[in-house]
C-alpha positions as CSV (number, residue, x, y, z in Angstrom):
1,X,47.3,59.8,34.0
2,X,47.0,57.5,30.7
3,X,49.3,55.3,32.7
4,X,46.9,54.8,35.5
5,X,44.2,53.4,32.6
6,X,46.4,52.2,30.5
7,X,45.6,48.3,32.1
8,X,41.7,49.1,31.4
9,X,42.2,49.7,27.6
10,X,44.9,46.7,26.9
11,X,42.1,44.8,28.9
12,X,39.6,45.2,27.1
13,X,41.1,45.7,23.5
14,X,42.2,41.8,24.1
15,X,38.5,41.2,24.6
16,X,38.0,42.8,21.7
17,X,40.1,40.4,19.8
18,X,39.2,37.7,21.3
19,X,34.9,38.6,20.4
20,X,36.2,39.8,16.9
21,X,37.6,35.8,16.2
22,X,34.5,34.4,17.9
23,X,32.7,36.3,15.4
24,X,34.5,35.2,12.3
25,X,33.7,31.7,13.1
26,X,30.6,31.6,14.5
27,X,27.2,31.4,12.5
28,X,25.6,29.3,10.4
29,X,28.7,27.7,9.1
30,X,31.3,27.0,11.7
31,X,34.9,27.6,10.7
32,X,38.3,26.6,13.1
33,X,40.0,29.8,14.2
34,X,43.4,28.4,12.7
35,X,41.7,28.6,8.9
36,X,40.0,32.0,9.9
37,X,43.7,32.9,10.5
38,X,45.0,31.2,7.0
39,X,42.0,33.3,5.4
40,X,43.2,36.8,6.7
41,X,46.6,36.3,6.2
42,X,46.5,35.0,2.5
43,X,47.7,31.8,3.7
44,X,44.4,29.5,3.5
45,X,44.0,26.9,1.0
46,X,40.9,25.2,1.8
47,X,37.4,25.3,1.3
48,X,36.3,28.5,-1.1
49,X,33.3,28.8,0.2
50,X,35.0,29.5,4.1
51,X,36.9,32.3,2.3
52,X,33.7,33.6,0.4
53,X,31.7,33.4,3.9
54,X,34.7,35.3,6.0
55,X,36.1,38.2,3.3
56,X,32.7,38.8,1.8
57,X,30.0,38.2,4.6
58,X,31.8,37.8,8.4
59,X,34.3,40.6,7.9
60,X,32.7,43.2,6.3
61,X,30.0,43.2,9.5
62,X,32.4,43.0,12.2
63,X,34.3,46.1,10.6
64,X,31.1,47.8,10.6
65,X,29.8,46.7,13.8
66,X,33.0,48.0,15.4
67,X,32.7,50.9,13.5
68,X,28.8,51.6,14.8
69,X,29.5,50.5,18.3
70,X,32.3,53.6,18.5
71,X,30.4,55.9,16.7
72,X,26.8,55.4,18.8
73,X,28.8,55.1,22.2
74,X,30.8,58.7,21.4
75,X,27.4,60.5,20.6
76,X,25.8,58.8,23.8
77,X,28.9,60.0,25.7
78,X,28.2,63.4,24.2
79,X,24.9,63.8,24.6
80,X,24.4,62.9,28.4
81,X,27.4,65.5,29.4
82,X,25.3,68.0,27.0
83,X,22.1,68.0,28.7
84,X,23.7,66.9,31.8
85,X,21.3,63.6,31.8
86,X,21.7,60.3,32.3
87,X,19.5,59.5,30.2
88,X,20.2,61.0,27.0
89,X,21.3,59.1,24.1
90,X,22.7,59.3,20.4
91,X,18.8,59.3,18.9
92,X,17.1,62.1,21.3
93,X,17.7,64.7,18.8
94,X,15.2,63.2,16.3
95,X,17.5,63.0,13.6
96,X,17.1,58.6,13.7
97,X,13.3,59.4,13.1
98,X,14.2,61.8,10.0
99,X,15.8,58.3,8.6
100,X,13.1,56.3,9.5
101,X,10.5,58.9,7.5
102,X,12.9,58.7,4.5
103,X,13.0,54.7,4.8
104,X,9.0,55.2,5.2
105,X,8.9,56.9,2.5
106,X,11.1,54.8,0.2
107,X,9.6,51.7,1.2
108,X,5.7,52.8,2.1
109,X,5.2,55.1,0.2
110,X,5.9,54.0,-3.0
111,X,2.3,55.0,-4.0
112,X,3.5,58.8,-3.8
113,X,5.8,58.3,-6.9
114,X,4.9,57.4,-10.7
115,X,5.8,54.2,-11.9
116,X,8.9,54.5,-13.2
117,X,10.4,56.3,-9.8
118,X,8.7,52.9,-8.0
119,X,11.4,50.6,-9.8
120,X,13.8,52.6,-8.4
121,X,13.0,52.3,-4.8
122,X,13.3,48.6,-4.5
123,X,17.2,48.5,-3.4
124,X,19.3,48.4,-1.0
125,X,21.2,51.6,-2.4
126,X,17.3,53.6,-2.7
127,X,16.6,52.7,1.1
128,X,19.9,54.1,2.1
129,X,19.9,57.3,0.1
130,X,16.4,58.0,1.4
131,X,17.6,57.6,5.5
132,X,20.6,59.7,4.7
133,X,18.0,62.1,3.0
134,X,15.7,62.2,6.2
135,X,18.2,62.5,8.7
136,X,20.5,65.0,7.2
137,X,17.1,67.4,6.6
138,X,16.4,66.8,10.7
139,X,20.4,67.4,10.8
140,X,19.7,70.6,9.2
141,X,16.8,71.8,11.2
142,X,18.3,70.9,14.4
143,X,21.6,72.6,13.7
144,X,19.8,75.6,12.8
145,X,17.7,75.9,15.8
146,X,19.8,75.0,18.5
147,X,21.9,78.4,16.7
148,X,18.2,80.3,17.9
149,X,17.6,78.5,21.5
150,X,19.1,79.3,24.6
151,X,18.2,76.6,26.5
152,X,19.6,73.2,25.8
153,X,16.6,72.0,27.5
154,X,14.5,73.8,24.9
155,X,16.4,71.3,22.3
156,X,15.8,68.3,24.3
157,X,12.3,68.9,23.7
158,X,12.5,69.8,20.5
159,X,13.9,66.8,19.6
160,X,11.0,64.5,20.9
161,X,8.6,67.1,19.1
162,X,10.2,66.0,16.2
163,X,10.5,62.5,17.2
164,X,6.8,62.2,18.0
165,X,6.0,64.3,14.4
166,X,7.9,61.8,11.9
167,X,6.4,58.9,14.3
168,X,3.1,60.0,13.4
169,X,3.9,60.5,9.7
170,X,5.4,56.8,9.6
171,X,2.2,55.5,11.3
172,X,-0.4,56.8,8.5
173,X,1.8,55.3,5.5
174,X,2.2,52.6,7.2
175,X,-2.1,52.4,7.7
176,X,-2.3,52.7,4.1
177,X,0.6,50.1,3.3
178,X,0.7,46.6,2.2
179,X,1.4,43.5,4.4
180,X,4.5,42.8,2.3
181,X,5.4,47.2,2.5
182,X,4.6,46.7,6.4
183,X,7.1,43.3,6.7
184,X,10.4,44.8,5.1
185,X,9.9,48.2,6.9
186,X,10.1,46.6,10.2
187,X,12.9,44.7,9.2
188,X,14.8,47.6,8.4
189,X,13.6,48.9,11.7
190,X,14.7,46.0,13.5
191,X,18.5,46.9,12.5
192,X,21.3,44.6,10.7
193,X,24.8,44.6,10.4
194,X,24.6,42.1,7.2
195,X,24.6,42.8,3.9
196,X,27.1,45.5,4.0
197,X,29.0,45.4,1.0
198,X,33.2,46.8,0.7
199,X,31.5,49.9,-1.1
200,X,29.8,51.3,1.5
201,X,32.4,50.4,4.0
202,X,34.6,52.2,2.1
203,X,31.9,55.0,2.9
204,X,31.3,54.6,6.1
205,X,34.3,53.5,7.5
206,X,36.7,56.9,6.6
207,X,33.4,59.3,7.6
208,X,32.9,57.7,11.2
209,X,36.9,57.6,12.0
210,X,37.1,61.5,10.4
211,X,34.5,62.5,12.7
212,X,35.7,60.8,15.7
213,X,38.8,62.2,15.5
214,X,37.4,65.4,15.3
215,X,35.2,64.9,18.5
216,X,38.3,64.0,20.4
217,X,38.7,67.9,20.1
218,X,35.5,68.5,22.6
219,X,36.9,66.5,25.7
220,X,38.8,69.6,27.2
221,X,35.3,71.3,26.7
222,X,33.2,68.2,27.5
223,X,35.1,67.9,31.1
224,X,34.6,72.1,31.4
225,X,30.6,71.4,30.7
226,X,30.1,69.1,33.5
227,X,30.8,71.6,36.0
228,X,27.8,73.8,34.1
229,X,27.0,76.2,31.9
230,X,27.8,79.4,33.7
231,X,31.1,78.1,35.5
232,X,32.4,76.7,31.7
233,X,31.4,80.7,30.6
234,X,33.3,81.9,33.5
235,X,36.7,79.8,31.9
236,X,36.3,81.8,28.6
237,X,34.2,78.8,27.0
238,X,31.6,79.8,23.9
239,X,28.8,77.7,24.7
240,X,27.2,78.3,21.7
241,X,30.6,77.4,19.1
242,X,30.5,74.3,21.7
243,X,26.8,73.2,21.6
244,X,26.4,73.6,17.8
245,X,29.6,71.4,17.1
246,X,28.8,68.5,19.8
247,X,25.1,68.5,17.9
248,X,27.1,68.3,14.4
249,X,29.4,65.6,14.8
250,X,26.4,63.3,17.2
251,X,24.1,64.3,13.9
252,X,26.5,63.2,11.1
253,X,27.3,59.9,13.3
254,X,23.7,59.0,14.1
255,X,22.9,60.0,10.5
256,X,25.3,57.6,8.5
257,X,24.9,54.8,11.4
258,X,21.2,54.7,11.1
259,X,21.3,55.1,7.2
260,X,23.6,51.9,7.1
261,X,22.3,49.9,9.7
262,X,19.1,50.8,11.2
263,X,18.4,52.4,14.6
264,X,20.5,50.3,17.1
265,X,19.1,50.3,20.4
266,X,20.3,50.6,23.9
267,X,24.0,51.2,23.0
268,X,24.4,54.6,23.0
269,X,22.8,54.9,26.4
270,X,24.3,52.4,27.8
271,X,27.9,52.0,27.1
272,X,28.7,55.6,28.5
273,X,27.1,54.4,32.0
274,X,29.4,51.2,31.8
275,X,32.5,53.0,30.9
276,X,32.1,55.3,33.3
277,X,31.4,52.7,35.8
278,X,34.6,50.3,34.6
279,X,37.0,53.1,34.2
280,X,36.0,55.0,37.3
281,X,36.4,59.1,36.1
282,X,34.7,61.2,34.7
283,X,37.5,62.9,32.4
284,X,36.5,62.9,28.8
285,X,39.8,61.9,27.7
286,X,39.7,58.5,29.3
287,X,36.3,58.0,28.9
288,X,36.2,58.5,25.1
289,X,38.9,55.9,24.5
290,X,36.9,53.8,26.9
291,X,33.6,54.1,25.2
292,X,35.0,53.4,21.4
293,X,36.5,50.4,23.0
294,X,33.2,48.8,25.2
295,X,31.1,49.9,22.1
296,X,33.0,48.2,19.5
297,X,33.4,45.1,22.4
298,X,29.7,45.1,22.8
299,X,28.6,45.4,19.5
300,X,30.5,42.6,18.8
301,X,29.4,40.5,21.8
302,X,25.5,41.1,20.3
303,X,26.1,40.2,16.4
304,X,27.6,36.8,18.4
305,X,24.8,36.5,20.2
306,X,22.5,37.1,17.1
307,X,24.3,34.1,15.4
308,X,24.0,31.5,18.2
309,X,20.9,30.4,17.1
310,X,22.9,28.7,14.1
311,X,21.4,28.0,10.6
312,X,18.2,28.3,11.1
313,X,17.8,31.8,11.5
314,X,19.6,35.1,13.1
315,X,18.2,36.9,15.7
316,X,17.7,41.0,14.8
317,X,20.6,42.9,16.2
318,X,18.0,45.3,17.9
319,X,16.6,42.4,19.7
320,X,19.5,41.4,21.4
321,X,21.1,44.8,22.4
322,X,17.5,45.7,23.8
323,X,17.1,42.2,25.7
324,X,20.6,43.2,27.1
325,X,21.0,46.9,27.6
326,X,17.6,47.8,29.2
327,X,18.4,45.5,32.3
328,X,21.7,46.9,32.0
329,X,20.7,50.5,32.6
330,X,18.5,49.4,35.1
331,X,21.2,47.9,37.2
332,X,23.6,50.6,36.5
333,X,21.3,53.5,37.4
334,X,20.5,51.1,40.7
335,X,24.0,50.5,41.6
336,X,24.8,54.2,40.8
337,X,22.4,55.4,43.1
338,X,23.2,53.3,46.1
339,X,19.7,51.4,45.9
340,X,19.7,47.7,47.4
């Protein structure tokens, strides 16, 4: 059967190439694809800057926006066969709003610490510490109550309760904030794949890959799900071992991709609908190489479009995969449903 697809993934892995070299050169500094080539293969001898801008800048953020694009597309893919809805994505479990308290926190609430914790919170390194703080305590809680509940529907609410609590708590720090408090919040919010240093990708990177690997384990259960709960009991599956280890490994990747990059919009809802779409199945095998290649491929395809503008300015990666995805889902959910 890999055989059958195996024409879908060399298709679009050479679109992935061919966005990831687009991506190198593009931005505010255009740079040939034959010196982007020198550049990665030791063999460029020209401008220093083009190799400061490529090694130090471009490739860092196309590793992780590959990286993110997998990660958010596998929990999406997840999700909607674990509630058996369409529309489910990566951040309906709440644990994106547990980063954005600690980022709240961190950056708006400042006034809650003494003055020598304040210098502290400034960073780069404080904002991420406190949005792996705040979704790994949501992690937590939601781990331990979906242990308790029955239901899965019961946790799908549960989720926007907690969603709609951390909301809340965000919106009366933010009242008492400061315009300048206010501006790099929303930035944050807004989502960037810059400024991502070999450090943390040396973080990130081995974490997302571990856990996907792991989640590959689920497909033979994730294809036993979508014929239900009590048929995928009747085959000798523990629904419970099942539910609490899809939750775990969607968690730890929303956690560490929001904590990094922000909440990305859009691509963990709709790159599951598109794979599903291109690659025509509904086995879990096939889709989950399909959707860590589309989510990588359009990932990508947005941190180009973000650039386009040129020197100027860059547009926010949440913009674009908003601008893009919700017409998307529209369309697919239209053509799904056989509606002219």
């Amino acid at each position: 059967m890999f055989k059958n697809y195996l024409k879908y993934h060399l298709l679009l892995l050479a679109f992935v190439v061919i966005a990831a070299i687009c991506n190198l050169m593009i931005g505010s500094v255009r740079i040939p694809v034959l010196d982007i080539i020198d550049i990665l293969t030791g063999n460029f001898s020209g401008k220093v800057s083009w190799e400061y801008i490529v090694l130090e800048y471009r490739l860092p953020k196309l590793i992780i926006a590959c990286v993110v694009g997998m990660a958010l597309s596998i929990a999406g893919m997840m999700m909607q066969t674990l509630f058996q809805n369409p529309m489910a994505e990566p951040y309906i479990l709440g644990v994106s709003s547990g980063a954005s308290l600690g980022v709240a926190i961190c950056i708006l609430g400042k006034s809650l610490f003494s003055a020598t914790v304040q210098n502290y919170l400034t960073g780069n390194v404080a904002i991420i510490l406190f949005a792996l703080a705040g979704s790994t305590l949501v992690m937590l809680i939601i781990l331990g109550i979906s242990q308790r509940v029955r239901q899965i529907a019961t946790l799908l609410i549960i989720g926007l309760m907690f969603s709609s609590f951390t909301s809340a708590f965000v919106n009366i720090l933010a009242y008492f904030s400061t315009a300048e408090e206010l501006k790099k919040f929303t930035f944050w919010s807004l989502g960037s794949l810059g400024n991502i240093s070999w450090q943390q990708i040396g973080f990130i990177v081995p974490i997302i890959l571990t856990t996907l690997s792991v989640s590959f384990l689920l497909n033979k259960p994730l294809n036993t799900l979508l014929m239900g709960e009590q048929y995928a009991k009747t085959m000798g599956l523990n629904i419970q071992k099942i539910k609490f280890f899809i939750i775990l490994i969607t968690c730890l990747l929303v956690a560490v991709c929001t904590a990094f990059v922000g909440p990305i919009a859009f691509l963990g809802l709709a790159v599951p609908h598109i794979t599903r779409i291109v690659y025509k199945t509904t086995n879990h095998f096939q889709l989950f190489i399909g959707n860590i290649i589309i989510g990588a491929l359009l990932l990508v395809v947005c941190d180009i479009i973000c650039q386009l503008p040129g020197e100027q300015f860059i547009l926010p990666i949440n913009a674009v995969t908003s601008i893009l995805g919700a017409p998307l889902v529209i369309y697919l959910m239209l053509r799904r449903s056989k509606i002219s």
